[in-house]
C-alpha beads as a LAMMPS data file, in Angstrom:
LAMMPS data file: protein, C-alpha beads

313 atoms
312 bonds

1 atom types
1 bond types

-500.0 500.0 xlo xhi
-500.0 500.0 ylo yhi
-500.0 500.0 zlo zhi

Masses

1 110.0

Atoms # bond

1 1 1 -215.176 135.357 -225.967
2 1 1 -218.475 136.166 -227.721
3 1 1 -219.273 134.732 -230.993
4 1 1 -220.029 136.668 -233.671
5 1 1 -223.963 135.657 -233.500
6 1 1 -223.812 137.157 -230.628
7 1 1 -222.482 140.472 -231.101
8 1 1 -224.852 143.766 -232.321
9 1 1 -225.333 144.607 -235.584
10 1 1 -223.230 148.198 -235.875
11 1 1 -224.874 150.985 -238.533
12 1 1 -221.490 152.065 -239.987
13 1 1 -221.666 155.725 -242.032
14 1 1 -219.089 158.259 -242.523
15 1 1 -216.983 156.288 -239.972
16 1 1 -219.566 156.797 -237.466
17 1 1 -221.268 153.818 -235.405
18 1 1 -224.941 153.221 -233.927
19 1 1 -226.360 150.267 -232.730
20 1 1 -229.380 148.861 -235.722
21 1 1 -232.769 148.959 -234.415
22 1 1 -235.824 146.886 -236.049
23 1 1 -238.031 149.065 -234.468
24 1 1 -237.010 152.138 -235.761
25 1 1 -236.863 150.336 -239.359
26 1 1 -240.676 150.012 -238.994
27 1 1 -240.946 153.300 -237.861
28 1 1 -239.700 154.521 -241.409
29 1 1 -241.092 151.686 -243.088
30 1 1 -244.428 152.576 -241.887
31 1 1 -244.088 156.228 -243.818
32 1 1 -244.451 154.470 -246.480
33 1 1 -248.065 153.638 -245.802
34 1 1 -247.267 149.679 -244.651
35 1 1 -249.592 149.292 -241.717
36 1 1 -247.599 148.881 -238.451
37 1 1 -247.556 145.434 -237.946
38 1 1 -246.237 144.330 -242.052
39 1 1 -243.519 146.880 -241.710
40 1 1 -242.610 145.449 -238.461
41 1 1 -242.648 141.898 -240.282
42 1 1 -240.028 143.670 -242.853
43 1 1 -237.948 144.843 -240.008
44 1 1 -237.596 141.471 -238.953
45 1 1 -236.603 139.769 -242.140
46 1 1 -234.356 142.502 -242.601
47 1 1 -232.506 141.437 -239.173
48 1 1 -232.921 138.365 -239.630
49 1 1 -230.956 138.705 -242.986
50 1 1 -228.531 140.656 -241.310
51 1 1 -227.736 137.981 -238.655
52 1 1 -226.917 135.704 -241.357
53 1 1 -223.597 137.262 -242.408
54 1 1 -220.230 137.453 -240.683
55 1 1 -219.673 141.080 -240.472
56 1 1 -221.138 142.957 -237.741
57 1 1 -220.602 146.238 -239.074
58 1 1 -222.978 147.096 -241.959
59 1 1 -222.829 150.206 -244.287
60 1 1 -226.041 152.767 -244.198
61 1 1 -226.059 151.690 -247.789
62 1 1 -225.889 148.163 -247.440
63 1 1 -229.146 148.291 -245.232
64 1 1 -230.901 150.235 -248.159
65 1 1 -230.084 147.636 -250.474
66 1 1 -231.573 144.942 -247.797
67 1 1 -234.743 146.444 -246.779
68 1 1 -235.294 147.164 -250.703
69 1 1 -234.764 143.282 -251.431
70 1 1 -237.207 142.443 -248.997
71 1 1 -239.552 145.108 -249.631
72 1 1 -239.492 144.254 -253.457
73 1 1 -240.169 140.380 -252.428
74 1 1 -242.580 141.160 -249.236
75 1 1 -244.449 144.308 -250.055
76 1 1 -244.534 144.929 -253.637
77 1 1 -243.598 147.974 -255.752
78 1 1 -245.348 150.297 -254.516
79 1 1 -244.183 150.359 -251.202
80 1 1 -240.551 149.953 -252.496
81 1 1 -240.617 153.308 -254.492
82 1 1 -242.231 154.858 -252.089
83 1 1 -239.105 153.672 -249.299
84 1 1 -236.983 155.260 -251.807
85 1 1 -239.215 158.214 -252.250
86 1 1 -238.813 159.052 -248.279
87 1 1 -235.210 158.377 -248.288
88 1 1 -234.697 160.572 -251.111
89 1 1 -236.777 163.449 -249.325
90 1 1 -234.418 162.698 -246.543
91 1 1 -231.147 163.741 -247.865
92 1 1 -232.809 166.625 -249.384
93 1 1 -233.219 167.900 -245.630
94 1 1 -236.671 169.167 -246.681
95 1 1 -239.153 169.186 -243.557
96 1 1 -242.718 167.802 -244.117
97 1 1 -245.396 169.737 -242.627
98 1 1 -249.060 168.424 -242.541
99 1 1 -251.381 170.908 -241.695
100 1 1 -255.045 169.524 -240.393
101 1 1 -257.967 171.858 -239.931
102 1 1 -261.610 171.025 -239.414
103 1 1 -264.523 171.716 -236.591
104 1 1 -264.729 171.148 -233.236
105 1 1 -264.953 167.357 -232.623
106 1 1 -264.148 166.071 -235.792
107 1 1 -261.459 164.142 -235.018
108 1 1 -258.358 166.107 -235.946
109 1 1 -256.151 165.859 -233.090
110 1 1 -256.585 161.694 -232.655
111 1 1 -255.884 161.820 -236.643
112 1 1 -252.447 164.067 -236.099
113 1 1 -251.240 161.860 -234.022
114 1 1 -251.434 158.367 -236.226
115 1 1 -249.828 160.619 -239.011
116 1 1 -247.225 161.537 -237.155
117 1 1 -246.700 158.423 -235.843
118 1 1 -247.093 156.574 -239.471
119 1 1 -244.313 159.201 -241.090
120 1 1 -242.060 158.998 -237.527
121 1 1 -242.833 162.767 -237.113
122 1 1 -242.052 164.093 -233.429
123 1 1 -243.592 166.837 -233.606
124 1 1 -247.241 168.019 -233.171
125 1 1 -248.994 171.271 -232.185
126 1 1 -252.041 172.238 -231.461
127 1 1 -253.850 175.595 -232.714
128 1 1 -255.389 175.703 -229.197
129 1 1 -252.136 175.616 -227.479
130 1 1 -250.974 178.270 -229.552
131 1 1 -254.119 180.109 -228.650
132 1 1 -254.205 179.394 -225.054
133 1 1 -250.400 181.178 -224.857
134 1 1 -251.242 184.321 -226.751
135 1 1 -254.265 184.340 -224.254
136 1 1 -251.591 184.290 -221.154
137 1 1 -250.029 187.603 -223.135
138 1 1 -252.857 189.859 -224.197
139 1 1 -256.101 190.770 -222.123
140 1 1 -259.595 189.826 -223.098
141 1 1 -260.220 193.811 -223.594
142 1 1 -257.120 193.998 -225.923
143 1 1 -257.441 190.797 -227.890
144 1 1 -261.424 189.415 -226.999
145 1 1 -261.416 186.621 -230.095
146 1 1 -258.729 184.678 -228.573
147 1 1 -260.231 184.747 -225.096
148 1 1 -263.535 182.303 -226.408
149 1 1 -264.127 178.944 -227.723
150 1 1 -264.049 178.805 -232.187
151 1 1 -268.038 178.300 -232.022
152 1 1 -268.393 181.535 -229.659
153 1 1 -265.838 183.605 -230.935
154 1 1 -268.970 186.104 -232.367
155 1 1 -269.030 187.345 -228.441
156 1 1 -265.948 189.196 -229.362
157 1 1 -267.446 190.746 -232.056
158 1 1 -267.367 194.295 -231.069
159 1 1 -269.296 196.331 -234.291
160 1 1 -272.674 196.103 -235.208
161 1 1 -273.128 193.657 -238.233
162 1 1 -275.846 193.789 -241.066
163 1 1 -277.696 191.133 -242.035
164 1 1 -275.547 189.886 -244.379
165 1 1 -273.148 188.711 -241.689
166 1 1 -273.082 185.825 -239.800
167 1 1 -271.394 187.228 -235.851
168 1 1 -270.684 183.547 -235.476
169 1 1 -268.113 183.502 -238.331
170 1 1 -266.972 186.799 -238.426
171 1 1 -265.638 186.330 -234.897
172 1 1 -264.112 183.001 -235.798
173 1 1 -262.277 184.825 -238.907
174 1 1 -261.379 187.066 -236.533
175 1 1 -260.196 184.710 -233.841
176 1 1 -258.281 182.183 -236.807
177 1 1 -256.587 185.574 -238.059
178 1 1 -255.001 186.104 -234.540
179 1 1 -253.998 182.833 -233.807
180 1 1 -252.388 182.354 -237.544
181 1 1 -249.739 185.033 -236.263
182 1 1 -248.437 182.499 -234.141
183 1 1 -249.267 179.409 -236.736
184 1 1 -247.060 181.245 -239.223
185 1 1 -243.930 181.525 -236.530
186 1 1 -244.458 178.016 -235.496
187 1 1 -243.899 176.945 -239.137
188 1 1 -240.875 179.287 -239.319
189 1 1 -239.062 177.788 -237.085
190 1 1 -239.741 174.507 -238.186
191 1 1 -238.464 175.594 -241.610
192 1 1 -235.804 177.438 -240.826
193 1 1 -234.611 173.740 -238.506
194 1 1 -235.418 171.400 -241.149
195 1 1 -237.978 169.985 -238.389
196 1 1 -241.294 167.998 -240.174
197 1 1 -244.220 168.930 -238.569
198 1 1 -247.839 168.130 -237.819
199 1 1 -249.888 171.120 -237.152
200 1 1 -253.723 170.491 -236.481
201 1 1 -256.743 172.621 -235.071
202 1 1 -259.778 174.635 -236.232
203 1 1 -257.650 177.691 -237.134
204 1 1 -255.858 175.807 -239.961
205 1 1 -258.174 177.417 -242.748
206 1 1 -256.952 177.393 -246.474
207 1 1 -256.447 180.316 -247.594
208 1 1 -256.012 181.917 -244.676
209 1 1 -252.312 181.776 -243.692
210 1 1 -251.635 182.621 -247.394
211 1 1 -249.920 185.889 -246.790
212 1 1 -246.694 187.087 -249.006
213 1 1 -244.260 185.965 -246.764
214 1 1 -245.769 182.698 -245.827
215 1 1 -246.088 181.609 -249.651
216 1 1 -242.132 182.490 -249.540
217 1 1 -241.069 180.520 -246.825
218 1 1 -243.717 177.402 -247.903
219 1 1 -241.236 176.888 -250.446
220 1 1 -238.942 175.354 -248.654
221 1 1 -240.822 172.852 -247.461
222 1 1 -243.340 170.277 -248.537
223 1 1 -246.656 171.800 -247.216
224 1 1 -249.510 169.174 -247.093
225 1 1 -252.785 171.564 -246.162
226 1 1 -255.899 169.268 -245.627
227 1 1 -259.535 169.362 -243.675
228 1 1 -260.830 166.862 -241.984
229 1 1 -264.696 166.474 -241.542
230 1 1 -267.816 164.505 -240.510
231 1 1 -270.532 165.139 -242.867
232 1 1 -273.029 162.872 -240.934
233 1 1 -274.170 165.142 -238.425
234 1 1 -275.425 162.389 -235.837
235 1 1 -271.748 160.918 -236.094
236 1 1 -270.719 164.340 -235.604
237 1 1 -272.454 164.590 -232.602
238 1 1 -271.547 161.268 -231.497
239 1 1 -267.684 161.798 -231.764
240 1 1 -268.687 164.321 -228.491
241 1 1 -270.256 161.388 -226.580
242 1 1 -267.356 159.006 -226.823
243 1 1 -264.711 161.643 -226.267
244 1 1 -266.418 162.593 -222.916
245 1 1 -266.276 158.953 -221.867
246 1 1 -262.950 158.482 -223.219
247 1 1 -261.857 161.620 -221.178
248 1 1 -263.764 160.466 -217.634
249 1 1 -265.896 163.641 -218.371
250 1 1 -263.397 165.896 -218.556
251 1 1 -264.676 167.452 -221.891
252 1 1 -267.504 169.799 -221.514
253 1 1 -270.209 167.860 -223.133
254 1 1 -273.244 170.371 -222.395
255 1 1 -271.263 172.545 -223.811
256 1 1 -270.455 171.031 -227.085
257 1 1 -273.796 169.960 -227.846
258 1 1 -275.163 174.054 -226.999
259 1 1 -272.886 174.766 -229.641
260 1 1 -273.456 172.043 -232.118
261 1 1 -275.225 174.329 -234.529
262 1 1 -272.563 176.460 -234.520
263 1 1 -269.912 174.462 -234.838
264 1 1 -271.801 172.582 -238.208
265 1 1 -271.781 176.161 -239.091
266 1 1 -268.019 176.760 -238.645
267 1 1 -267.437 173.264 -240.869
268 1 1 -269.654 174.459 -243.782
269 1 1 -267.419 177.550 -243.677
270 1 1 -264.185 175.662 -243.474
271 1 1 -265.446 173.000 -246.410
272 1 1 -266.741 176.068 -248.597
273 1 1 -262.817 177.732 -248.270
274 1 1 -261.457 174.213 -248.739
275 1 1 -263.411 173.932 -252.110
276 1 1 -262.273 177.619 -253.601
277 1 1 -258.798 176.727 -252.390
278 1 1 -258.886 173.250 -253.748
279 1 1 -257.599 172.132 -250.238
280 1 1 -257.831 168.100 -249.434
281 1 1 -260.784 167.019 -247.647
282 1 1 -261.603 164.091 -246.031
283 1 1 -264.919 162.448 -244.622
284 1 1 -263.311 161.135 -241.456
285 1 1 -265.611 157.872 -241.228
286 1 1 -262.886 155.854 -240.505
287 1 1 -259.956 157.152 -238.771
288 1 1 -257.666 154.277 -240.355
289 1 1 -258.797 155.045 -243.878
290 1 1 -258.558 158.797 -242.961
291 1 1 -254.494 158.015 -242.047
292 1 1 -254.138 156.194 -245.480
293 1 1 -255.793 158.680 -247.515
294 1 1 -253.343 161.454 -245.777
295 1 1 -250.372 159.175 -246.224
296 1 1 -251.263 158.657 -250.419
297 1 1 -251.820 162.270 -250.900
298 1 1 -248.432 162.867 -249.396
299 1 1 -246.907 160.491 -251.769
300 1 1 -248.903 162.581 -254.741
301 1 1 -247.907 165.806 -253.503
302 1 1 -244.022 164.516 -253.645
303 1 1 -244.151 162.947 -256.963
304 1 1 -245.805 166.481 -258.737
305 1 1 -243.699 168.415 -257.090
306 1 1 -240.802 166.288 -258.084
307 1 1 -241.867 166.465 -261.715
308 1 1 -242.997 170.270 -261.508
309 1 1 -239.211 170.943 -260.238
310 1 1 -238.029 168.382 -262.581
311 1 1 -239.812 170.219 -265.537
312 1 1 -238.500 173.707 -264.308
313 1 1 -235.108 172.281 -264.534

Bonds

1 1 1 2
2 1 2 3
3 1 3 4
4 1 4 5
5 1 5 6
6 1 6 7
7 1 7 8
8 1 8 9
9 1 9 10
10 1 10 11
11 1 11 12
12 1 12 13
13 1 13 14
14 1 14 15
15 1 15 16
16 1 16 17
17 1 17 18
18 1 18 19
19 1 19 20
20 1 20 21
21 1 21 22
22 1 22 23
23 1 23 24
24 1 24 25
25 1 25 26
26 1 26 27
27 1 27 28
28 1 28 29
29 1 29 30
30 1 30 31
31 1 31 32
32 1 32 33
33 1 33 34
34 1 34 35
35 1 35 36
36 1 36 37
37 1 37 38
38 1 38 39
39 1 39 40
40 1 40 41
41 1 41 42
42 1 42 43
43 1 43 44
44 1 44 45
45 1 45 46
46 1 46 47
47 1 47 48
48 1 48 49
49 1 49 50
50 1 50 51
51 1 51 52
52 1 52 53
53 1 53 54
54 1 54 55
55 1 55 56
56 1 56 57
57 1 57 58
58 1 58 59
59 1 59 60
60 1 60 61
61 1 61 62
62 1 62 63
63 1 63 64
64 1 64 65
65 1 65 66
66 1 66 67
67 1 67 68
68 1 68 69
69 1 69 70
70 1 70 71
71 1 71 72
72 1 72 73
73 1 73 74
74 1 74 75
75 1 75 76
76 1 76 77
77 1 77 78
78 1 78 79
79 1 79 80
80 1 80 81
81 1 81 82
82 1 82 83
83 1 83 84
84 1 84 85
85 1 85 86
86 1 86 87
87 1 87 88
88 1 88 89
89 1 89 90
90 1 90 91
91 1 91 92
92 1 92 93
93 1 93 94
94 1 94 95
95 1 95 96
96 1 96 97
97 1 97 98
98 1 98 99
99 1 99 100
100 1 100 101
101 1 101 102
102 1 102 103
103 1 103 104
104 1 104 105
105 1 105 106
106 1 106 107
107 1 107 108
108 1 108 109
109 1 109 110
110 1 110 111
111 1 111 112
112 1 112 113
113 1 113 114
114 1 114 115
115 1 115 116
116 1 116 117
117 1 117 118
118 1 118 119
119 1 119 120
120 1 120 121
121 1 121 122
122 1 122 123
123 1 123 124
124 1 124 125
125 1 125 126
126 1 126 127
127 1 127 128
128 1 128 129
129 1 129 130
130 1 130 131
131 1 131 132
132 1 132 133
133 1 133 134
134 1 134 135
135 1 135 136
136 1 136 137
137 1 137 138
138 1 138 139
139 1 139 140
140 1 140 141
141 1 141 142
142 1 142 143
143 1 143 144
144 1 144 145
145 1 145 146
146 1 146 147
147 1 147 148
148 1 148 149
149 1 149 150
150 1 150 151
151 1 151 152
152 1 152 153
153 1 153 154
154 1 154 155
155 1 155 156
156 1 156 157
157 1 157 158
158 1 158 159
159 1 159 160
160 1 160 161
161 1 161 162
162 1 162 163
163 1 163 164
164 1 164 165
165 1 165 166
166 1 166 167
167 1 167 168
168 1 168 169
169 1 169 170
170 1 170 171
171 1 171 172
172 1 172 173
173 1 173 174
174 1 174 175
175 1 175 176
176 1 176 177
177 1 177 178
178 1 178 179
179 1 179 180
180 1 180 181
181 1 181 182
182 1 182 183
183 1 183 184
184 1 184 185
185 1 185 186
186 1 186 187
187 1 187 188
188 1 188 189
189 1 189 190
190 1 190 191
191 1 191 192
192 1 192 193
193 1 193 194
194 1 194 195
195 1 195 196
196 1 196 197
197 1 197 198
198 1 198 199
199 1 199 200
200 1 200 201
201 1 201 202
202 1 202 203
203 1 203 204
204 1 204 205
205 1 205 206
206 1 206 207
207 1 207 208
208 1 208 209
209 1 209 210
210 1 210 211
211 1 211 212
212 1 212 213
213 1 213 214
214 1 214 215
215 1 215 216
216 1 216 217
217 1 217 218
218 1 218 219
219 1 219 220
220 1 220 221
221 1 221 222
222 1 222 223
223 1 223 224
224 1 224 225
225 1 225 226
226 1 226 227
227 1 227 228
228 1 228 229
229 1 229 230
230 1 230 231
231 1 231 232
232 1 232 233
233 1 233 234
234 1 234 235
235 1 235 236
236 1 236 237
237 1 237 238
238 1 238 239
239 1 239 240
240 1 240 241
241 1 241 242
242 1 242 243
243 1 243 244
244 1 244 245
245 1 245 246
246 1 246 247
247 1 247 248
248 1 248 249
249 1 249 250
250 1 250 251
251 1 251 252
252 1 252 253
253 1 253 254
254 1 254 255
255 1 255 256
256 1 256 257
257 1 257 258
258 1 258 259
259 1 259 260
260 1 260 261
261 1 261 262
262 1 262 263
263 1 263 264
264 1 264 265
265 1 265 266
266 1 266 267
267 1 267 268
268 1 268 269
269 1 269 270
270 1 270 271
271 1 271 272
272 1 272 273
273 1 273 274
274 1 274 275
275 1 275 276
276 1 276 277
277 1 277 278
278 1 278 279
279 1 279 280
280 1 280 281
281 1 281 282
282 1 282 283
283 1 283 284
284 1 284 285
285 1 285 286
286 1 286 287
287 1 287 288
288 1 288 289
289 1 289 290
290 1 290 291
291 1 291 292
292 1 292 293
293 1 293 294
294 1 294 295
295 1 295 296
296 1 296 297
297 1 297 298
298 1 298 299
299 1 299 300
300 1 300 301
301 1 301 302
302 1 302 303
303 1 303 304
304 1 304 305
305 1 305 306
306 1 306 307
307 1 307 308
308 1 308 309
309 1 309 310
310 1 310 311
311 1 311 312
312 1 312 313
């Protein structure tokens, strides 16, 4: 016969049973901006405390009150308003959506994937796979913008420009205008499933997807719009260098560096749009800092719109 000790710790809610998991504790723990391994040392006082008492079964509630205990004594305030913060989001069923733009090699899509690993969201697209589908769908001679790179996209340009226009960012506008058609039914669906979402690539320009009926449906969920950049233009350059070797060359590097001046070009446009829009930006010099300074603007962006709707009420 097994002894209690020995016998797994049941989740109990609504008369419904899963088996607790410390790991997936620090997955939500870590939302709360607690670096991996401290939320993975709550986890395990949390089990730990857990193990200590007769009953196997514990209530979804009881756990709350545990992990707050030993976030209050471990972590500090901050991180314990913050787990109730999250939870509270939670049972409001409203979907997070981060949305990351920026140039060519600035880091966006390694930085997309430690947020979405630091709030335990599952899902992440890219604006090039969007592209890259619409391109299977409609002919270069129907649709040209879609059918180049973001820093070339001014070979699609089909009408004679003045002077006053750069080709290189009119066919980018172009191109990000297309490819926001199938941004804006990406986020959609995620809305319309209550799914939290990570959405990162050059095409995420603010102000751009700010049509009527996206500004509608943004309502519903918690829309966190940011750029990411490099200001240093060697580092820029560099990020190219290391993500060739990182890829065993299979990044076009020659290619990348041709179009360097274009794609500082494209960021100047995207920081200048980020500025009029008062969109986040962030010098990604760091990509751990870069995480935590996405993670505490989240955290601002819940607690004014918690006080705007609070105020409306």
């Amino acid at each position: 016969m097994s002894r209690p000790g020995n016998l797994p710790i049941q989740l109990v809610s609504e008369g419904n049973k899963v088996p607790f998991s410390k790991g997936l504790l620090a997955t939500t723990l870590t939302a709360t901006g607690l670096p991996p391994e401290r939320a993975f040392a709550v986890a395990m006082d949390v089990e730990w405390q857990l193990l200590q008492e007769q009953d196997r079964e514990v209530s979804v509630e009881r756990l709350r009150e545990m992990v707050e205990l030993v976030l209050a004594q471990n972590a500090g305030q901050r991180y314990l308003q913050r787990y109730r913060t999250w939870n509270r989001l939670a049972r409001e069923d409203r979907p997070v959506i981060v949305l990351i733009g920026g140039a060519t090699g600035v880091g966006k899509s390694t930085i997309a994937a430690r947020v979405a690993s630091r709030l335990g969201v599952v899902r992440i697209i890219s604006t090039d796979s969007i592209r890259e589908v619409m391109r299977a769908f409609f002919s270069e001679s129907l649709m040209p913008a879609i059918h180049y790179s973001s820093y070339d996209a001014d070979r699609a340009v089909r009408i004679p420009l003045g002077s006053d226009f750069d080709s290189h960012i009119v066919g980018f506008m172009g191109q990000v205008e297309m490819v926001n058609v199938g941004v804006l039914a990406v986020l959609d669906r995620a809305i319309k499933e209550h799914t939290s979402l990570v959405v990162e690539g050059v095409h995420i320009v603010p102000g751009m997807l700010a049509t009527a009926g996206a500004r509608e449906r943004m309502e519903e969920a918690l829309f966190l719009p940011m750029v990411v950049s490099v200001s240093d233009p060697n580092l820029h350059r560099s990020h190219f260098i290391v993500r060739e070797q990182e890829t065993s060359g299979q990044r076009a590097l020659a290619r990348y560096l041709k179009g360097f001046e274009e794609i500082r070009k494209i960021q100047d446009f995207v920081l200048g749009q980020a500025e009029t829009e008062g969109t986040l930006v962030v010098d990604n010099v760091s990509i751990d800092d870069t995480v935590g300074t996405v993670v505490d603007a989240l955290y601002d962006l819940i607690e004014e719109t918690e006080e705007r709707n609070s105020g409306a009420d």
